[in-house]
C-alpha positions as CSV (number, residue, x, y, z in Angstrom):
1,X,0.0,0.0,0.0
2,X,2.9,1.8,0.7
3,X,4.8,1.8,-2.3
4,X,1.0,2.5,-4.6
5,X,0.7,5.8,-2.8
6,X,3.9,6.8,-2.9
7,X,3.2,6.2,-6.9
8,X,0.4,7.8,-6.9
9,X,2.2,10.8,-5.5
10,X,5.0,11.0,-7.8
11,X,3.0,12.2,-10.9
12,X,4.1,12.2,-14.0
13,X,4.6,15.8,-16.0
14,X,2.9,16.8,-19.1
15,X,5.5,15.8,-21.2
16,X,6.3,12.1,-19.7
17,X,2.8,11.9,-19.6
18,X,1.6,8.5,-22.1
19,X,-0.7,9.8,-24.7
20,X,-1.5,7.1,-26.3
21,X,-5.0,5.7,-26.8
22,X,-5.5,2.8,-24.1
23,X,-6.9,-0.6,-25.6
24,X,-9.1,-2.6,-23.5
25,X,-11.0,-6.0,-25.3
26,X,-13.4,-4.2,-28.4
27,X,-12.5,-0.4,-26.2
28,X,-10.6,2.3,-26.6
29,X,-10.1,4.8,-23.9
30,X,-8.2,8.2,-23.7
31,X,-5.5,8.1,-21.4
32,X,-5.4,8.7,-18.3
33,X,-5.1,8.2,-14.8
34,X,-3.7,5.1,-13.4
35,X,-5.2,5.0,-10.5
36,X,-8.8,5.0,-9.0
37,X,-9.6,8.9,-8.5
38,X,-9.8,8.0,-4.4
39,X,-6.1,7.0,-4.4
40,X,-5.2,11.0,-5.6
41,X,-6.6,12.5,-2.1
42,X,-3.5,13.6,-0.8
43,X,-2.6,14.7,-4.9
44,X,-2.5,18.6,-5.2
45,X,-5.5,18.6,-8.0
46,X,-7.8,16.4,-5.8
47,X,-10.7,18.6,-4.3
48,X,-14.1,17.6,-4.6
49,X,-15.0,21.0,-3.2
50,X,-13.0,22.3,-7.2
51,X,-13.7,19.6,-9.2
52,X,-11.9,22.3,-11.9
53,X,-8.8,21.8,-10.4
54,X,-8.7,18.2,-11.8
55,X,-9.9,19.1,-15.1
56,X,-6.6,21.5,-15.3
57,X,-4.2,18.7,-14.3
58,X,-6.0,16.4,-16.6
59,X,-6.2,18.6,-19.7
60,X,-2.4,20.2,-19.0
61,X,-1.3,16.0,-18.8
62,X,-3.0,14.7,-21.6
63,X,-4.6,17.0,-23.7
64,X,-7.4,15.9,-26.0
65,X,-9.0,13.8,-23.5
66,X,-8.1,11.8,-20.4
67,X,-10.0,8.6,-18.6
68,X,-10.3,8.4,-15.0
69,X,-12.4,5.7,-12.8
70,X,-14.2,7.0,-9.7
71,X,-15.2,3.4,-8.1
72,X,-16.4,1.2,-10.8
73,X,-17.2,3.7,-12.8
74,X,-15.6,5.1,-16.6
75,X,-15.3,8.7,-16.9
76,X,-14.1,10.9,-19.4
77,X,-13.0,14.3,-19.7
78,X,-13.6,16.3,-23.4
79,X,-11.6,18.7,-24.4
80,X,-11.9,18.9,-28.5
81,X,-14.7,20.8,-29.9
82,X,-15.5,18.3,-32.3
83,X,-15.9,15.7,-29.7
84,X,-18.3,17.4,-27.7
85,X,-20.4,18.1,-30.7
86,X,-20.7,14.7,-31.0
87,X,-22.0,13.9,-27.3
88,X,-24.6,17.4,-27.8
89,X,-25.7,17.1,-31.1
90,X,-24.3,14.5,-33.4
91,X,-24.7,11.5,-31.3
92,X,-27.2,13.3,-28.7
93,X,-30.0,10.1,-29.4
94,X,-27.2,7.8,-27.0
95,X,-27.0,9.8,-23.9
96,X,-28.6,11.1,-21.0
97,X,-27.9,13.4,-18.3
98,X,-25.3,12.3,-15.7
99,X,-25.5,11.9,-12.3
100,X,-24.0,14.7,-10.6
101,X,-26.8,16.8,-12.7
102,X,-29.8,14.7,-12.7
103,X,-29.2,15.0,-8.9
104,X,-30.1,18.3,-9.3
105,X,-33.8,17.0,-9.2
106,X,-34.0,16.3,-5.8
107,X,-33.8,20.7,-5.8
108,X,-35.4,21.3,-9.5
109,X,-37.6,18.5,-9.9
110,X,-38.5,17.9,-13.6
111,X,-37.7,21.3,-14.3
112,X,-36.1,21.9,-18.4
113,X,-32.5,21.5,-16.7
114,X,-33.3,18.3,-15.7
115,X,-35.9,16.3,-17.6
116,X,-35.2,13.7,-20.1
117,X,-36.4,12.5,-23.1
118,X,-40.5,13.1,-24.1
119,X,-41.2,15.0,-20.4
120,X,-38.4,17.7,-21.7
121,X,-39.8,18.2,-25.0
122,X,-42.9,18.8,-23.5
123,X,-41.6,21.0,-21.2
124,X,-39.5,23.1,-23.8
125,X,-42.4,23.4,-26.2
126,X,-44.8,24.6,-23.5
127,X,-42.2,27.5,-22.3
128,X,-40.7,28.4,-25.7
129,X,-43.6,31.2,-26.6
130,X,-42.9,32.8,-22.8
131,X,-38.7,33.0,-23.8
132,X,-39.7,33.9,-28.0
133,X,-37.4,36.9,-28.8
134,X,-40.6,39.3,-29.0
135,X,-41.7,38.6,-25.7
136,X,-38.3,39.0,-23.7
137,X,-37.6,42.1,-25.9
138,X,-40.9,43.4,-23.9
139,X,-38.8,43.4,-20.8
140,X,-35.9,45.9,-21.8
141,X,-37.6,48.8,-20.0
142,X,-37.7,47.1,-16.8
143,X,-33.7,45.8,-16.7
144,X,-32.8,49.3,-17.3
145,X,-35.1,50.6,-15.3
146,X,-33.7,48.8,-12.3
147,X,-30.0,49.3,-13.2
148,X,-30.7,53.0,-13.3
149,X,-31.9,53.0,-9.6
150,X,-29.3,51.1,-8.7
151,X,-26.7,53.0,-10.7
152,X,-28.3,56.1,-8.6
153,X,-27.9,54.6,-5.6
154,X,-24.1,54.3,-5.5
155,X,-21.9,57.2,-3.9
156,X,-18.5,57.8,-5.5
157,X,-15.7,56.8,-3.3
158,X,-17.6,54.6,-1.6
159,X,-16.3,51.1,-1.3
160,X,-19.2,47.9,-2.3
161,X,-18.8,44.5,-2.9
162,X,-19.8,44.2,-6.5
163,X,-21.0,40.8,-6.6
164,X,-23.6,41.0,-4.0
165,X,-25.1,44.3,-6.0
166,X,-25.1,41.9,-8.9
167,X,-26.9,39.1,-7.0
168,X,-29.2,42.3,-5.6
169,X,-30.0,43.6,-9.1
170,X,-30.6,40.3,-11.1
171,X,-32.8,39.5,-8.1
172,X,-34.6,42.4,-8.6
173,X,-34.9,41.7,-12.3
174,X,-36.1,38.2,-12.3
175,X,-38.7,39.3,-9.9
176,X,-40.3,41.5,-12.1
177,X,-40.4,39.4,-15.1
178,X,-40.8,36.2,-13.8
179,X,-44.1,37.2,-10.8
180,X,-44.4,41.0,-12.0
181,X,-43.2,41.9,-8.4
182,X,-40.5,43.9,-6.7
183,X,-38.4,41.8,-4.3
184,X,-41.1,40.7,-1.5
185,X,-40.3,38.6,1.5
186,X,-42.1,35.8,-0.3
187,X,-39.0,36.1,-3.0
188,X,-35.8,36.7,-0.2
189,X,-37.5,33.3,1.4
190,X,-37.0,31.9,-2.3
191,X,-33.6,33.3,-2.1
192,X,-32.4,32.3,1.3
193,X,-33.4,28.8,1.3
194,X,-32.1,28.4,-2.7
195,X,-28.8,29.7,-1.1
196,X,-28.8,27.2,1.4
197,X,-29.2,24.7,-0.6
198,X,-26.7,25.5,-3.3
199,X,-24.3,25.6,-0.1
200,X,-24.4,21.9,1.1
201,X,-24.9,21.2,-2.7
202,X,-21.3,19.5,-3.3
203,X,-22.2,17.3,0.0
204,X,-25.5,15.7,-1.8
205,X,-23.5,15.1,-5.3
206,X,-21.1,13.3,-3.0
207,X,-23.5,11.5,-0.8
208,X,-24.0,7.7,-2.2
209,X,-27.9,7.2,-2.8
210,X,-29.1,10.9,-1.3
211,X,-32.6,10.1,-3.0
212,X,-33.2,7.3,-1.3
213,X,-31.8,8.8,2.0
214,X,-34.0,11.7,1.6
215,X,-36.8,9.4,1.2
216,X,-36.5,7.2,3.7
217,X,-36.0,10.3,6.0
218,X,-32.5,9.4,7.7
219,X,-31.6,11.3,9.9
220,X,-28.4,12.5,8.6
221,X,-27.6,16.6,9.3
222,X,-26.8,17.9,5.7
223,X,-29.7,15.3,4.1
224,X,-32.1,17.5,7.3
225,X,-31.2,20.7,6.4
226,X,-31.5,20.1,2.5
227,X,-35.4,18.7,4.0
228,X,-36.2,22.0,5.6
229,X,-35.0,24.2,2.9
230,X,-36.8,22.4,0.3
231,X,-40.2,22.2,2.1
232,X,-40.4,25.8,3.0
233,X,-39.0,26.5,-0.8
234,X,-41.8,24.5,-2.5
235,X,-44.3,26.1,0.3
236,X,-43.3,29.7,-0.9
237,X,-43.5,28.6,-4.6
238,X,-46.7,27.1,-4.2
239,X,-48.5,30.2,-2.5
240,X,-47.4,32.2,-5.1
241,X,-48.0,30.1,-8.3
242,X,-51.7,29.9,-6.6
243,X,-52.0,33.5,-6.3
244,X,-50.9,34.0,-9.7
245,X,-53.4,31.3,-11.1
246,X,-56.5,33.2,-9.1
247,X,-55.7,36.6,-10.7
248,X,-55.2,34.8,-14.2
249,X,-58.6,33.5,-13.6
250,X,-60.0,36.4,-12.8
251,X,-58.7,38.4,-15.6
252,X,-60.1,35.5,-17.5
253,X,-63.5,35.8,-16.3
254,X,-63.5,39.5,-16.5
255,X,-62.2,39.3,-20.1
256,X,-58.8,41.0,-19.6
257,X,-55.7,40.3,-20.3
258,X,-53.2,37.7,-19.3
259,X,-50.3,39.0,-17.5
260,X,-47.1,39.5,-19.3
261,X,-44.6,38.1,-16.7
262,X,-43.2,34.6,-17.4
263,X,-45.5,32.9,-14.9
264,X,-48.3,34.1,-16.2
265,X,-47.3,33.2,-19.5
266,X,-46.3,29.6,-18.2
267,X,-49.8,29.3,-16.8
268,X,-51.8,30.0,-19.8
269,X,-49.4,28.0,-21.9
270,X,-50.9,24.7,-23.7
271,X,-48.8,21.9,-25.7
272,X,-49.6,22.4,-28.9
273,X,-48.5,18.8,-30.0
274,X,-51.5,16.4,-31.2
275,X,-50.2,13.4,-30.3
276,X,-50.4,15.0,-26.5
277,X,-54.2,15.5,-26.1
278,X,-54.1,14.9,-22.5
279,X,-51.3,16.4,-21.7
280,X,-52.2,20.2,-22.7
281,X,-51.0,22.5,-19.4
282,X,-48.3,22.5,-16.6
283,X,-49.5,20.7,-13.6
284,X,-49.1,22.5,-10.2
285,X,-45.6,20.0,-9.4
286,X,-44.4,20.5,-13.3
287,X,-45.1,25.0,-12.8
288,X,-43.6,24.6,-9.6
289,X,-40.6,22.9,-11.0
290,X,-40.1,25.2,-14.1
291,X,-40.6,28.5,-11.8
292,X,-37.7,26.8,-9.2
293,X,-35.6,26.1,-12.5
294,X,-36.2,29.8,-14.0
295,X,-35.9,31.8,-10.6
296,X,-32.4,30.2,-10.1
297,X,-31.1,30.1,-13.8
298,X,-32.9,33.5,-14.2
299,X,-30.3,35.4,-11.7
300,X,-27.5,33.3,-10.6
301,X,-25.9,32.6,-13.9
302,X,-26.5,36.4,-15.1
303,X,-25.7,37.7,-11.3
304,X,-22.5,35.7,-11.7
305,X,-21.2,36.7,-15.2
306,X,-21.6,40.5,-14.5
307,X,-19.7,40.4,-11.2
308,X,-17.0,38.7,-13.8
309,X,-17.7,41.2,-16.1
310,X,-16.6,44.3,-13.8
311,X,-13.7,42.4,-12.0
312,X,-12.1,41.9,-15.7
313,X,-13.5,45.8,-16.6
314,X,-11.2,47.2,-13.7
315,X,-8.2,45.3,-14.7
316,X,-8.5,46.3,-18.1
317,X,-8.3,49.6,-18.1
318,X,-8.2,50.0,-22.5
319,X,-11.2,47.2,-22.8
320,X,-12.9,50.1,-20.3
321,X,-12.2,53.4,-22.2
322,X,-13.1,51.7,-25.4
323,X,-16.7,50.5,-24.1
324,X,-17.2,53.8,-22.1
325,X,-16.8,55.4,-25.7
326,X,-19.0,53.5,-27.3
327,X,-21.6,54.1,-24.7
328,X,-20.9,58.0,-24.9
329,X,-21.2,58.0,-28.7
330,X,-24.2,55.8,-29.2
331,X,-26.3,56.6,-26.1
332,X,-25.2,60.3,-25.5
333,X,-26.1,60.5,-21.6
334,X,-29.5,58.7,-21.9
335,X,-30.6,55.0,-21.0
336,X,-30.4,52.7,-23.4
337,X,-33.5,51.5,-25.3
338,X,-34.5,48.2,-26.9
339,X,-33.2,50.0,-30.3
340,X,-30.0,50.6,-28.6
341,X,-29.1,46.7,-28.4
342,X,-27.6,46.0,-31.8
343,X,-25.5,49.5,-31.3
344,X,-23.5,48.1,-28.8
345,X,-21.2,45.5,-29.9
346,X,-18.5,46.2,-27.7
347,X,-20.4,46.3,-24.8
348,X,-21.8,42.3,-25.8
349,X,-18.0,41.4,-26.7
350,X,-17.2,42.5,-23.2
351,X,-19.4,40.0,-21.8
352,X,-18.5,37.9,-23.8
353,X,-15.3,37.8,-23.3
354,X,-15.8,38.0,-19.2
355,X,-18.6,34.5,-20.1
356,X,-15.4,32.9,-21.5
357,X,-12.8,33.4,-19.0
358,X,-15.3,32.8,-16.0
359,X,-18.5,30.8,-17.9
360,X,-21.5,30.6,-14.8
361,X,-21.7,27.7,-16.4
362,X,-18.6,25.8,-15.9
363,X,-19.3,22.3,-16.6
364,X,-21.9,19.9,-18.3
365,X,-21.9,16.0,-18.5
366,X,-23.9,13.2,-19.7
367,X,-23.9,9.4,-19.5
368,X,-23.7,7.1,-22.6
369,X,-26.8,5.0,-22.6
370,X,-24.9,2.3,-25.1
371,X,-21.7,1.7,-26.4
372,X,-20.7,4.6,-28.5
373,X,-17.5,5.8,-30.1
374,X,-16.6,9.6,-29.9
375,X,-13.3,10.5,-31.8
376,X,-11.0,7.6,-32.2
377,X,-12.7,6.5,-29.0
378,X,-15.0,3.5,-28.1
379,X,-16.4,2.9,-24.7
380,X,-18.7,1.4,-22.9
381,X,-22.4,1.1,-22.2
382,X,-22.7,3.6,-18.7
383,X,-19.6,6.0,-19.5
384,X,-20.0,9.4,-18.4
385,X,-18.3,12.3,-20.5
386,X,-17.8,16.1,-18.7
387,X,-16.7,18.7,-20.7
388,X,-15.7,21.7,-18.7
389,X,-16.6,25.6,-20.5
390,X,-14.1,26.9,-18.1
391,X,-11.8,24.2,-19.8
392,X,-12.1,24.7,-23.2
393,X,-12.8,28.6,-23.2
394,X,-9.0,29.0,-22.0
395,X,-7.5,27.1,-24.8
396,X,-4.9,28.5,-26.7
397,X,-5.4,26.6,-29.7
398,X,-8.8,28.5,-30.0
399,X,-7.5,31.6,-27.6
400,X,-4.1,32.6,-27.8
401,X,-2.9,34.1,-24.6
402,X,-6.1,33.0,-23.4
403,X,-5.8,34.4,-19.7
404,X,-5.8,37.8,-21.8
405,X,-9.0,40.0,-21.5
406,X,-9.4,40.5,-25.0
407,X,-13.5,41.5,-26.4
408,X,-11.8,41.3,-29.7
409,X,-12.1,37.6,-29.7
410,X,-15.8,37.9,-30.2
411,X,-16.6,40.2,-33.3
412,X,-18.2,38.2,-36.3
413,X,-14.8,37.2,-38.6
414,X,-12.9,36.2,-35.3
415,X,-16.1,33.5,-34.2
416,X,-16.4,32.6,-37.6
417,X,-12.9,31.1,-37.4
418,X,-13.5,29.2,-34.5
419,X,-15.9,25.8,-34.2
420,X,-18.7,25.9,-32.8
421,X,-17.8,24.4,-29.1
422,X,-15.2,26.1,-28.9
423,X,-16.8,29.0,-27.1
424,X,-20.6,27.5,-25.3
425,X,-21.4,29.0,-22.4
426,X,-25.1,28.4,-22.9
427,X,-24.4,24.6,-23.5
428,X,-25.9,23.4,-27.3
429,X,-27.5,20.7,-28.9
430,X,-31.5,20.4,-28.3
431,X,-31.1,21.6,-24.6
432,X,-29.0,24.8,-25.5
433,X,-30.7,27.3,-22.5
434,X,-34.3,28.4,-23.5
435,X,-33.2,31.9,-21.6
436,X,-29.9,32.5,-23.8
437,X,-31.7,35.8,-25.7
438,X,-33.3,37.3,-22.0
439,X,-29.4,36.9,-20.7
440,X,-27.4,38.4,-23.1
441,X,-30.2,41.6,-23.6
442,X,-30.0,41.6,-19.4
443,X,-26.3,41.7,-19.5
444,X,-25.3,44.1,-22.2
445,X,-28.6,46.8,-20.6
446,X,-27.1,46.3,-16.9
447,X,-23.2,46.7,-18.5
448,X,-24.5,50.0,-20.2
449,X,-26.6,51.7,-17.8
450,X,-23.8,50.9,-14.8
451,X,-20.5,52.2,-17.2
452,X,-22.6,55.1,-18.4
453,X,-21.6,57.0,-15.5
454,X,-19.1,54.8,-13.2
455,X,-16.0,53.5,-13.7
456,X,-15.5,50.3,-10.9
457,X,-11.7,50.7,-9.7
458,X,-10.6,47.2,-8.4
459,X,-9.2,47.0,-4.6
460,X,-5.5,45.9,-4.8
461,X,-4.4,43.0,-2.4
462,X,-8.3,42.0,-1.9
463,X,-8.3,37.5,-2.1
464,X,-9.8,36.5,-5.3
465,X,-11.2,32.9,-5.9
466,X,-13.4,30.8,-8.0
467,X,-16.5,29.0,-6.1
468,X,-17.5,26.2,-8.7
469,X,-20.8,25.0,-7.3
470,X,-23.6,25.2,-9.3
471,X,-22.5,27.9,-11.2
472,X,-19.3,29.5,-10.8
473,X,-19.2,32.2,-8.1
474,X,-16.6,34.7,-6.8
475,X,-15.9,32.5,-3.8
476,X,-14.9,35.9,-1.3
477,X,-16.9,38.5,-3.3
478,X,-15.5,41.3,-5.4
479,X,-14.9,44.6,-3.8
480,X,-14.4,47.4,-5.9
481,X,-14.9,51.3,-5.6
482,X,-17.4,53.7,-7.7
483,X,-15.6,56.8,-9.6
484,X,-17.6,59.0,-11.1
485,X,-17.8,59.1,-14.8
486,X,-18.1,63.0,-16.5
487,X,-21.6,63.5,-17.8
């Protein structure tokens, strides 16, 4: 036993590193590590609390793609665009979701992150009218609206911790379009206990069999406090899906309209397919799921990439003069309008480039539901594959000097050039995220109200780090200080 760890320890470098394809009886795996993954805990990469910090030593050892087991089970970490295609969209008909995400249903439910097969399409085609591009374009007024109190709220000189305003103000945002409400107590109890789940969240992916556990009701502390949180969550959701449903009714029966937020929309929504007679509306479980699985994607991912967003602005002091001229030239001291969106290409290359160095998004799997071959690999029946966006967004064979804040990557001739998973923070395939238009249009507004008159100066000396739960989080929060822009 001796002797194995003491191999284990002594790891090999990238370049002694054997690349070669691994044959095993009719498969063909990546290379990889020798070792099950348990036998690394005392390796510098092994965290299961940074799962990205094995993704780097796997990628940096053996490029392409590398195997691993975890127990009895194969696992295999993408790296190549055109590899990944395959698993989302190519060969999509042979996998399902893996288990550290369909996990997520003991929180979502069979919301349109985690549903499978028929119940998904159902899902997606019931909510695609509520995300069509005319409807979310109906909500530019109110981001901007909100980012302009917020923008008047902050006092130059004045030190703030950036990403909690950013949590504030998508919270604020996704209150209004998803209930048509300002932040109530009803949506900070959706808040808190969401946050308190997300932070025992790597503890249930660990825990062997949580479902069950949480079934059979053991008594185990993190498996109690993931019970309370959820109960009082679903408790809140309900009361307000049911309030929602009696003043859609009512408008009904009055003849007026339906609301415009996304619940409302959600509510009214039928399945238009034929071979689905029965199966025309959300049930009370399925609208409580979807409301759970827009509230959370609705402001944490967006939250997330504009605190990214202003920690990259400060440091990059040119990328910040060039996108406070384009807002001076095309806006002129005003707020931006719907009209304004397309004028600002800097301004959606800036978050763009901030969504590729620090993706919300930082990771998507999936299981292989037969024996499939991907690349010049064959495995078996029960494989899972990650790919990592944080991963592949920083390499340089697709992003030279890729730690580089450059916008410039993202004009039309320079994506172009690139394929198409290169750069996915939104996922793709049939599940790319229904929301994509609503969180680029909420990102760009928020970036252009908030630069319009401040410029965020970065403190010096203050501990930056990554938080890779459920999306990818400034672990110790962001602090920066307001200056006053000329008006």
């Amino acid at each position: 036993m001796a002797s194995t760890l003491k191999s284990v320890l002594e790891l090999p470098e990238p370049k002694t590193a054997n690349l070669e394809i691994i044959h095993k009886g009719k498969y063909r795996f990546p290379p990889g590590l020798r070792y099950n993954l348990p036998f690394y805990f005392f390796a510098g990469f092994f965290d299961r609390h940074n799962p990205i910090l094995l993704f780097e030593y796997l990628t940096a050892t053996y490029g392409r793609a590398a195997h691993y087991r975890l127990l009895w089970n194969h696992i295999i970490l993408l790296n190549d665009p055109a590899d990944i295609r395959e698993v989302l969209v190519d060969k999509v008909q042979f996998f399902i979701k893996e288990r550290t995400q369909k996990r997520m249903k003991i929180l979502l439910g069979e919301g349109l992150i985690t549903a499978e097969g028929e119940t998904h399409k159902r899902h997606r085609r019931i909510a695609a009218p509520a995300f069509h591009r005319q409807r979310i374009q109906a909500y530019a007024s109110t981001i901007v609206e909100h980012a302009a109190t917020m923008r008047d709220q902050w006092q130059p000189g004045k030190q703030i911790d950036i990403a909690a305003e950013m949590m504030r103000l998508a919270l604020q945002i996704t209150a209004r379009t998803l209930f048509d409400t300002e932040v109530t107590p009803e949506i900070e109890a959706i808040n808190d206990e969401a946050n308190a789940v997300m932070d025992i969240y790597n503890d249930l992916v660990a825990m062997p069999r949580a479902e069950d556990l949480l079934r059979w009701r053991i008594p185990i502390p993190v498996l109690t406090r993931f019970r309370k949180s959820k109960t009082r969550l679903d408790a809140v959701v309900d009361k307000m899906i049911a309030a929602k449903q009696a003043e859609s009714a009512k408008a009904a029966l009055e003849g007026g309209p339906v609301g415009s937020d996304l619940l409302s929309m959600l509510i009214a929504a039928r399945d238009e397919d034929p071979a689905q007679p029965s199966a025309k509306k959300l049930n009370k479980t399925e609208l409580r799921d979807e409301v759970l699985t827009i509230f959370l994607a609705g402001y944490e991912t967006v939250a997330n990439a504009l605190s990214w967003t202003w920690l990259l602005l400060g440091r990059n002091p040119e990328a910040e003069s060039r996108l406070h001229a384009e807002l001076d030239a095309v806006l002129a001291g005003r707020v931006p309008t719907l009209e304004d969106l397309p004028r600002l290409p800097y301004a959606e290359m800036v978050v763009a480039e901030a969504m590729r160095l620090y993706p919300p998004a930082w990771a998507m799997g999936r299981q292989a539901t037969e024996d499939v071959e991907i690349g010049p690999y064959r495995v078996p029946r029960g494989t899972y594959f990650f790919f990592s966006q944080y991963i592949v967004h920083r390499d340089p064979k697709h992003f030279p000097e890729p730690l580089a804040f450059r916008p410039e990557r993202h004009t039309p001739e320079a994506k172009a050039l690139r394929p198409k998973f290169a750069y996915f923070p939104f996922g793709g395939g049939g599940r790319q995220c229904i929301g994509e238009s609503f969180a680029w249009m909420e990102a760009v507004f928020v970036v252009a109200t908030l630069a319009q008159r401040w410029s965020l100066k970065v403190i010096e000396d203050q501990q930056i780090a990554i938080q890779p739960k459920i999306t990818l989080r400034p672990k110790f929060g962001i602090q920066v200080i307001p200056n006053s822009r000329p008006r």
